[in-house]
C-alpha positions as CSV (number, residue, x, y, z in Angstrom):
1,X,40.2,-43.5,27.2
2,X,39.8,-40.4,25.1
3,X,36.8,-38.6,25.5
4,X,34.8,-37.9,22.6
5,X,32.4,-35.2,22.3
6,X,30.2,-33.8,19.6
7,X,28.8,-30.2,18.7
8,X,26.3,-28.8,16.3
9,X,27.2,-25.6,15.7
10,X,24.9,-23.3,13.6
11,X,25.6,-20.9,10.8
12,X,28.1,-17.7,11.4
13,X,28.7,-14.6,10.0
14,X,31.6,-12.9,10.4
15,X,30.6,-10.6,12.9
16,X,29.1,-14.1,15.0
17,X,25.6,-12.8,14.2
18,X,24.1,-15.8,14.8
19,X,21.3,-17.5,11.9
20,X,19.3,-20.2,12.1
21,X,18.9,-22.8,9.4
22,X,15.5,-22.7,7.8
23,X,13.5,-25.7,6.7
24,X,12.4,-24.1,3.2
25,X,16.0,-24.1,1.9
26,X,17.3,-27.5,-0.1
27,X,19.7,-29.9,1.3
28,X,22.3,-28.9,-1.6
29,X,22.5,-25.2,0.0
30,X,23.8,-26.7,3.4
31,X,27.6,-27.5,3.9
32,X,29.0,-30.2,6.5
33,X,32.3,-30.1,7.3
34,X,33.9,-32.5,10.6
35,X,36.4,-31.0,12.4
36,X,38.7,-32.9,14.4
37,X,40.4,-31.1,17.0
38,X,42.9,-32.8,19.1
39,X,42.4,-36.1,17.8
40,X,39.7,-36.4,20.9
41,X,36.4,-34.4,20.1
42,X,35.0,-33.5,16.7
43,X,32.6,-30.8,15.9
44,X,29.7,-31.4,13.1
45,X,29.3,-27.9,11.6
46,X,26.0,-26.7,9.5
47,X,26.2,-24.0,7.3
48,X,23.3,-22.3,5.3
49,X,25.3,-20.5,2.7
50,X,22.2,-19.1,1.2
51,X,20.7,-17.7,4.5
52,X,23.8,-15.7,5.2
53,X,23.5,-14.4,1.9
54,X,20.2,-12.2,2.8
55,X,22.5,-10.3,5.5
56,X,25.0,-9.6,2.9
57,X,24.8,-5.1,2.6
58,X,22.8,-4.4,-0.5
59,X,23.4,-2.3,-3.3
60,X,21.7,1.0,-2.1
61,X,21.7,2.2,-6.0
62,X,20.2,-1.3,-7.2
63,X,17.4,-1.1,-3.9
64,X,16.3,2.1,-5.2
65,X,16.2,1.3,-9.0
66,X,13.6,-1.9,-8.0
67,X,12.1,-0.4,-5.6
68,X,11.3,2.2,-8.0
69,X,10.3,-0.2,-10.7
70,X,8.0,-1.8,-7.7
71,X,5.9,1.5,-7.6
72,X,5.8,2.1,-11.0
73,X,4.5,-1.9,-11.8
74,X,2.6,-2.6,-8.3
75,X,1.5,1.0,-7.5
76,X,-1.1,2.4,-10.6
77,X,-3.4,-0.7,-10.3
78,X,-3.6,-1.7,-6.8
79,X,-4.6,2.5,-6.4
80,X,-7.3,2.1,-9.4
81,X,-8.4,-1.4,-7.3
82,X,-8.6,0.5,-4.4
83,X,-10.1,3.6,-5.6
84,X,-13.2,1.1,-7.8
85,X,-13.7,-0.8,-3.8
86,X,-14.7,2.7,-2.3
87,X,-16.6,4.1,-5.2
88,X,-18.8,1.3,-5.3
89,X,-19.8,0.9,-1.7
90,X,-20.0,4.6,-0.8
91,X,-22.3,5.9,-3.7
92,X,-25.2,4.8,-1.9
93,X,-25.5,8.1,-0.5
94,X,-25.2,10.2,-3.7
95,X,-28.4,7.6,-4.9
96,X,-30.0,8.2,-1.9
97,X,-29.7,12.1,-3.1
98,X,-30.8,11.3,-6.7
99,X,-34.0,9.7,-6.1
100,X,-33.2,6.0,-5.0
101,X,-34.9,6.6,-1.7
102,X,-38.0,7.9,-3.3
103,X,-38.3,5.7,-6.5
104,X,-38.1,2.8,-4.1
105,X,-40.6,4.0,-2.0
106,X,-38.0,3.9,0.7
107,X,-38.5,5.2,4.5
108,X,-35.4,6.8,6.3
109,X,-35.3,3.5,8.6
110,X,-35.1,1.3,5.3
111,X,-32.4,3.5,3.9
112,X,-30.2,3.2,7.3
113,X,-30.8,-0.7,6.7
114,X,-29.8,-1.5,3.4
115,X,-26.8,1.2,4.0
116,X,-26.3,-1.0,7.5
117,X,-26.6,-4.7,5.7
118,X,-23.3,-3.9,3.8
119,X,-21.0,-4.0,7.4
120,X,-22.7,-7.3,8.7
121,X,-21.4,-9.5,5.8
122,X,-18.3,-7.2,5.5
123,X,-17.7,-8.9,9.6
124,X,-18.6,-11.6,9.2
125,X,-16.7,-12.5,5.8
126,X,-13.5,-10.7,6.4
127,X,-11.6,-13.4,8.4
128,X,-12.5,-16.1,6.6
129,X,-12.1,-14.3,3.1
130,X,-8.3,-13.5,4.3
131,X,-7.7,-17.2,5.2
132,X,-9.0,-18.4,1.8
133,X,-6.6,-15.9,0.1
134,X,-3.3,-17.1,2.3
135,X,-4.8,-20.7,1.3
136,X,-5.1,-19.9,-2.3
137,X,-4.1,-17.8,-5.0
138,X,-4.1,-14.3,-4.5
139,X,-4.7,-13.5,-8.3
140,X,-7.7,-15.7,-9.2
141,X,-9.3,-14.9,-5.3
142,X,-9.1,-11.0,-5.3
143,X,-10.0,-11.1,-9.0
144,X,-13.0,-13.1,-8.1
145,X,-14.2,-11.3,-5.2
146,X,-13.6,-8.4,-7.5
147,X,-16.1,-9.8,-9.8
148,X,-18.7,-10.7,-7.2
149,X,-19.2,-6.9,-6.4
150,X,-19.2,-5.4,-9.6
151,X,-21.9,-7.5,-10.5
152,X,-24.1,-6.3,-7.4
153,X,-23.3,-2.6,-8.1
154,X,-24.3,-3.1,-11.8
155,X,-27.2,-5.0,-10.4
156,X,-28.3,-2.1,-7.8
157,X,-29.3,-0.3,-10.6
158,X,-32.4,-2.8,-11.3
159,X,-33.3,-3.4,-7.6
160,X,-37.3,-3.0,-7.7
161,X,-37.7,-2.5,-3.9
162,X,-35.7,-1.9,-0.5
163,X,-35.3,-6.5,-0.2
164,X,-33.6,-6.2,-3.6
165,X,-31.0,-3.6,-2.6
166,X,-30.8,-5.2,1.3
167,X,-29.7,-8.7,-0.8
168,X,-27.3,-6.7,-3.1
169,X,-25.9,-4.9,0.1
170,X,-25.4,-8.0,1.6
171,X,-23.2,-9.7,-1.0
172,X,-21.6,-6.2,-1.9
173,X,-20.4,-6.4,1.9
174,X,-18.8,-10.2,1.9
175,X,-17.6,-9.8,-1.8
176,X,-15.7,-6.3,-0.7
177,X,-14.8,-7.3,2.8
178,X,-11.2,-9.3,2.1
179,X,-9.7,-7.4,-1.0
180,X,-8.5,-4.3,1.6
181,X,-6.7,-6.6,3.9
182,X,-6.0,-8.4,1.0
183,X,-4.3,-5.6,-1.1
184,X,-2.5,-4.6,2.2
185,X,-1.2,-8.4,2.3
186,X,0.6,-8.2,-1.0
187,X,2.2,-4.8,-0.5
188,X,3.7,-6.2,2.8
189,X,5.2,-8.8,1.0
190,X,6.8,-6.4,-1.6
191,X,7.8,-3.5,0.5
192,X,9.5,-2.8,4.1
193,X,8.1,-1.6,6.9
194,X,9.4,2.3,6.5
195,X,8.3,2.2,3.1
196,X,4.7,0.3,3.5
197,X,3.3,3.4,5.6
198,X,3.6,5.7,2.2
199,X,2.3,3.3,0.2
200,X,-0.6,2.6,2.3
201,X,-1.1,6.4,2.2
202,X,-1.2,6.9,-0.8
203,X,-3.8,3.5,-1.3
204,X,-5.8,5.6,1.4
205,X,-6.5,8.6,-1.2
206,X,-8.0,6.6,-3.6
207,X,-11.1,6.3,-0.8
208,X,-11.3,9.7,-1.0
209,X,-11.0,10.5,-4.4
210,X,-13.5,8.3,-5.3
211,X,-15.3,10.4,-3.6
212,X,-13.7,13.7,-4.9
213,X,-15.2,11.6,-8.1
214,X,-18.7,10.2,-7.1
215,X,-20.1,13.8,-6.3
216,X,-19.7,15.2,-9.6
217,X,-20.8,11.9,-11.5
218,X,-23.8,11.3,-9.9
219,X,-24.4,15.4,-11.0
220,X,-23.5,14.4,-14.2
221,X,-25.8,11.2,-14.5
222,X,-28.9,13.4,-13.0
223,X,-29.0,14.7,-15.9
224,X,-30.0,11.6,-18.0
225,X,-33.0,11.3,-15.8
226,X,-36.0,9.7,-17.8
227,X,-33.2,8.4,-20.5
228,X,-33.6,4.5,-22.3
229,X,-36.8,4.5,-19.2
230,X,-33.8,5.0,-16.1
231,X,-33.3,7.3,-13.6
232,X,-30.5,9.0,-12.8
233,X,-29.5,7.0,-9.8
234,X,-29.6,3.6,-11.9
235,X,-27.1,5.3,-14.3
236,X,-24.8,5.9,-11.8
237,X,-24.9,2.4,-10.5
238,X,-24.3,1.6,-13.8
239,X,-21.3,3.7,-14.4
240,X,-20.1,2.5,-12.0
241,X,-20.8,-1.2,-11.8
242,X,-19.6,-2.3,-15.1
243,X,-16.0,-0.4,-15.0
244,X,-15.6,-2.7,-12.2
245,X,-16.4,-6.1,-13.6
246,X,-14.3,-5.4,-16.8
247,X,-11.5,-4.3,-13.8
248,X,-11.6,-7.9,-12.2
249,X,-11.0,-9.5,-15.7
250,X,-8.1,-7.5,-16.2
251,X,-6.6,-7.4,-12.5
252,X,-6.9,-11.5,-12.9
253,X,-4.1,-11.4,-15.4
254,X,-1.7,-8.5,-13.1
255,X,-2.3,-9.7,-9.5
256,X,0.3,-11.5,-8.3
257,X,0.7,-14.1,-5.4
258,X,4.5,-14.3,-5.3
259,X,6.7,-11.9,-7.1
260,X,9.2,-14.7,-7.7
261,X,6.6,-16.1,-10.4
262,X,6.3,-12.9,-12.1
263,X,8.3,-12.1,-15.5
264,X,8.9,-8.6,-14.9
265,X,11.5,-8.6,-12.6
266,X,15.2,-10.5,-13.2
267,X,16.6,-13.5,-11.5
268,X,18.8,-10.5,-9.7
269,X,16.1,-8.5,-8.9
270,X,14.3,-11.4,-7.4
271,X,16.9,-12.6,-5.3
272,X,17.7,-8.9,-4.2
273,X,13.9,-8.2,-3.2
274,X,13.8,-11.5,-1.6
275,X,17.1,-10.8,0.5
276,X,15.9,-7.0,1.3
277,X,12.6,-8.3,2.8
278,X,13.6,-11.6,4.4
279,X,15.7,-9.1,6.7
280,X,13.0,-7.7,8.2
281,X,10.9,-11.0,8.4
282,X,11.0,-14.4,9.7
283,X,12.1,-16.5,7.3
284,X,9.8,-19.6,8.2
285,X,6.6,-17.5,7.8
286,X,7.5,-15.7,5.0
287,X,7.9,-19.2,3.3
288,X,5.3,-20.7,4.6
289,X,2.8,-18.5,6.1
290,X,-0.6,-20.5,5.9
291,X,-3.1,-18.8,8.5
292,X,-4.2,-21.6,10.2
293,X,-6.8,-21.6,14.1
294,X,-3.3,-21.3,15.5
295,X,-2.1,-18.0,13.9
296,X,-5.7,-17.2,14.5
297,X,-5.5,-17.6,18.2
298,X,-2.1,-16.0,18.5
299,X,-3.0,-13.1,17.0
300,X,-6.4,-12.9,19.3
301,X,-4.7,-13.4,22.4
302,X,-2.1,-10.4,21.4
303,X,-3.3,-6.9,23.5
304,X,-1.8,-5.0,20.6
305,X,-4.1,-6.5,18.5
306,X,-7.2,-5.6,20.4
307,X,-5.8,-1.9,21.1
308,X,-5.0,-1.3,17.1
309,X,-8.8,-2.9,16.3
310,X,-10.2,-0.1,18.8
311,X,-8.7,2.5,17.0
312,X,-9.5,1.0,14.0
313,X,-12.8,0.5,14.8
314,X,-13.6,4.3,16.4
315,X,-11.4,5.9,13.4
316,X,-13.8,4.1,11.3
317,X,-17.2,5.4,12.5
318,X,-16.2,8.7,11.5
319,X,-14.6,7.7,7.5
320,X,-17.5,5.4,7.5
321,X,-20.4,8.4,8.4
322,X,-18.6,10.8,6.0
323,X,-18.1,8.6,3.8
324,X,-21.5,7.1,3.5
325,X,-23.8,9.9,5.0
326,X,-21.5,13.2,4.1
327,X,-24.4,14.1,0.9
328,X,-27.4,13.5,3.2
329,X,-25.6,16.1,6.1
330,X,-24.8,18.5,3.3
331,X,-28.2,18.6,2.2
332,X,-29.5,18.4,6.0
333,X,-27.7,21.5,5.7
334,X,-29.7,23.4,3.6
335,X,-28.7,22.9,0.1
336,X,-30.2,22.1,-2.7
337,X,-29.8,18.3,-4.5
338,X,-27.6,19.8,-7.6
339,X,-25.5,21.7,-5.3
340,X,-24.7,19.0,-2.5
341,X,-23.5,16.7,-4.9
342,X,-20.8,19.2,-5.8
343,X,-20.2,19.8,-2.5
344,X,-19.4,16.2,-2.1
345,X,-16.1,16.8,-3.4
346,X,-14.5,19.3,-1.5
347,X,-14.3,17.5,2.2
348,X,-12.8,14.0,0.0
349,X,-9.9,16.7,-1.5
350,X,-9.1,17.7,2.2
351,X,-9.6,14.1,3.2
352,X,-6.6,13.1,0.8
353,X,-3.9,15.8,1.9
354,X,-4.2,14.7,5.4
355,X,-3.6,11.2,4.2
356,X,-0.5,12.1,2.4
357,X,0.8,14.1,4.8
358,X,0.2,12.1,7.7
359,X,1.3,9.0,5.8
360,X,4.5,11.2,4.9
361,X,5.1,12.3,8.2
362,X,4.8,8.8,9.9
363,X,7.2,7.4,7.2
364,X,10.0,9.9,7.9
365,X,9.7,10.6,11.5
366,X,8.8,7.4,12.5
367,X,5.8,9.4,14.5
368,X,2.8,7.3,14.0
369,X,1.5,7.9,17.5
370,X,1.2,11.3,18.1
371,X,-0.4,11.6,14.5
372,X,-3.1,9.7,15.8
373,X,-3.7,10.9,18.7
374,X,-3.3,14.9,17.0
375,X,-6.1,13.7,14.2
376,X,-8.4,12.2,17.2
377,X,-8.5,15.6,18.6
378,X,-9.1,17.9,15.1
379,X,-11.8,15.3,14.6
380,X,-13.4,15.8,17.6
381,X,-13.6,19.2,18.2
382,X,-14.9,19.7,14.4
383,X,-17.8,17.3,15.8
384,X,-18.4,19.4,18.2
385,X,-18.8,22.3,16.2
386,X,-21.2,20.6,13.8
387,X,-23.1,20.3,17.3
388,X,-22.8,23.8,17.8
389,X,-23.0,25.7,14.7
390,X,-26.3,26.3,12.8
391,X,-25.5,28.5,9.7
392,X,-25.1,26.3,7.0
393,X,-21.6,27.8,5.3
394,X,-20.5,27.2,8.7
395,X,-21.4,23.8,9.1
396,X,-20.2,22.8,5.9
397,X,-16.6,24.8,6.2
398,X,-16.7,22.4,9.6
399,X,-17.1,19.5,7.4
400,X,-14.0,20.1,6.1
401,X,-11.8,20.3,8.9
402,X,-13.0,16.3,9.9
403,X,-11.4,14.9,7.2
404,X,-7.9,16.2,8.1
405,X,-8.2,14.2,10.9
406,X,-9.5,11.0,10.4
């Protein structure tokens, strides 16, 4: 009796990497062939034509030219989204400055709270706001959320008493709390990993820049104190509130969820960003990547994501207490309310050449680590100093150096 046997054999290459054959692709893209060997055993073969095609070698000249048109397309407005997030949650301090505490009738306790109630809602929203975005459409959900805190920073500026701005703080925090990770979600699906580090540095400087910017303009608005019955600080809320609604209408229309639907790009450029990232992905979760209580759990029971959050979360106590809290130190200081303002600035401008630089350096010498751990250190000993240090050029030439670090 001849003995028959069968084999399923999975997709080659030619140098027998071996490929899996993904559920996403259509039946028409598979090829069965039966090979009879023998006359006794016979071998079913699957082949996914169209998954061996993403480990064809790419154009190095063509990778460059989209890549390029990437930047140039993707680059301009998530930076001026990034830069209106951090300008609106961070000039609470310049108002503070500018009379917000006073007019309000404010005590230094209420102003921590209010500046506090932002972080709650940004916690407790931030998961959930990142699992409606992978659920939905990341256009019409950022653009939304977008929306939702413009509104409350244009609304700050009519806030009668500290409840009003606590309420507004509140809904700034879970409006603001999922476009970041958001932002960061979409660039991970355009660019690979060596190149995301850059990109995310150069996102990063748009935090600081708004507050190179914020400094200066809430200056600028003091001076329309008493102007149309406002104060200065309600100006600047103003400034900067409505900028930011008008943003969300227009970032509605040049958000994208899937870069395959846009009409900027080629069929060959699709299919050659598609093939350049699916290298460096799963292909199952890149096509269907749905967070569900699963991923959730996975990604809680994983150390490194535990030991990345503590950094996180330590890194950001000090970016957070600059950020928020840098013109109330300067003016703990010793200077005068014109002059801390300006001197706002100076620490952001240091703030984004460590950025770039450290973003730079990471990228190209694959050296994220020891950046850290070298920034921990420079931040640390400048707090130290500003424990140490009483004259008030000193303490603010200090206030420089923390930046660099975090």
């Amino acid at each position: 009796m001849a003995l028959q046997s069968s084999f399923n054999i999975e997709s080659t290459i030619s140098d027998s990497t071996k490929i899996e054959s993904n559920g996403y692709l259509d039946d028409h893209h598979k090829i069965q062939s039966m090979i009879s060997l023998n006359s006794t055993s016979t071998i079913d073969v699957c082949s996914t034509m169209e998954n061996a095609k993403l480990y064809e070698t790419i154009n190095e000249l063509n990778e460059k030219k989209l890549v390029k048109k990437l930047d140039l397309r993707i680059m301009p407005l998530f930076c001026l989204f990034y830069f209106a997030d951090f300008l609106d949650r961070a000039n609470i301090g310049n108002a503070a400055i500018a009379g917000l505490q006073t007019d309000l009738n404010m005590s230094s306790t209420q102003l921590s709270t209010a500046i506090s109630a932002f972080f709650i809602t940004y916690i407790i929203f931030e998961i959930p706001s990142n699992i409606i975005l992978e659920r939905t459409n990341a256009a019409k959900w950022l653009s939304f959320i977008m929306f939702v805190w413009g509104l409350a920073t244009l609304m700050t500026a009519f806030v009668k008493n500290f409840a009003g701005l606590f309420i507004l703080r509140l809904i700034l925090g879970a409006a603001e709390s999922g476009y970041i990770p958001g932002i960061l979600f979409l660039l991970s699906k355009v660019y690979k990993p060596q190149e995301f580090s850059l990109r995310v540095g150069i996102l990063l400087t748009m935090a600081t820049l708004s507050g190179v910017v914020s400094g200066p303009l809430t200056y600028l608005v003091s001076s329309w104190e008493g102007k149309n019955g406002l104060h200065g600080w309600q100006y600047l809320f103003i400034t900067e509130g409505a900028p930011t609604v008008l943003l969300s209408i227009i970032s509605y229309f040049f958000l994208f969820d899937d870069l395959n639907e846009v009409g900027w790009l080629t069929e060959e450029q699709k299919r050659l960003q598609e093939k350049r990232i699916m290298q460096y992905v799963d292909a199952n979760i890149h096509s269907n990547s749905n967070a569900t209580l699963k991923t959730l759990s996975v990604a809680l029971s994983d150390w490194k994501t535990w030991a990345f959050g503590i950094i996180f979360f330590l890194n950001s106590i000090n970016l957070t207490s600059l950020g928020v809290f840098a013109p109330v130190l300067i003016s703990g200081f010793g200077f005068d309310t014109s002059t801390t303002q300006l001197l706002t600035a100076p620490p952001c401008v240091t703030a984004t050449i460590g950025i770039l630089l450290g973003g730079y350096l990471g990228g190209k010498y694959n050296c994220r680590s020891p950046i850290l751990a070298v920034g921990s250190i420079i931040v640390a000993a400048a707090y130290l100093c500003l424990y140490l240090l009483y004259d008030k050029w000193a303490l603010y030439s200090t206030l420089l150096v923390v930046p660099i670090g975090i």
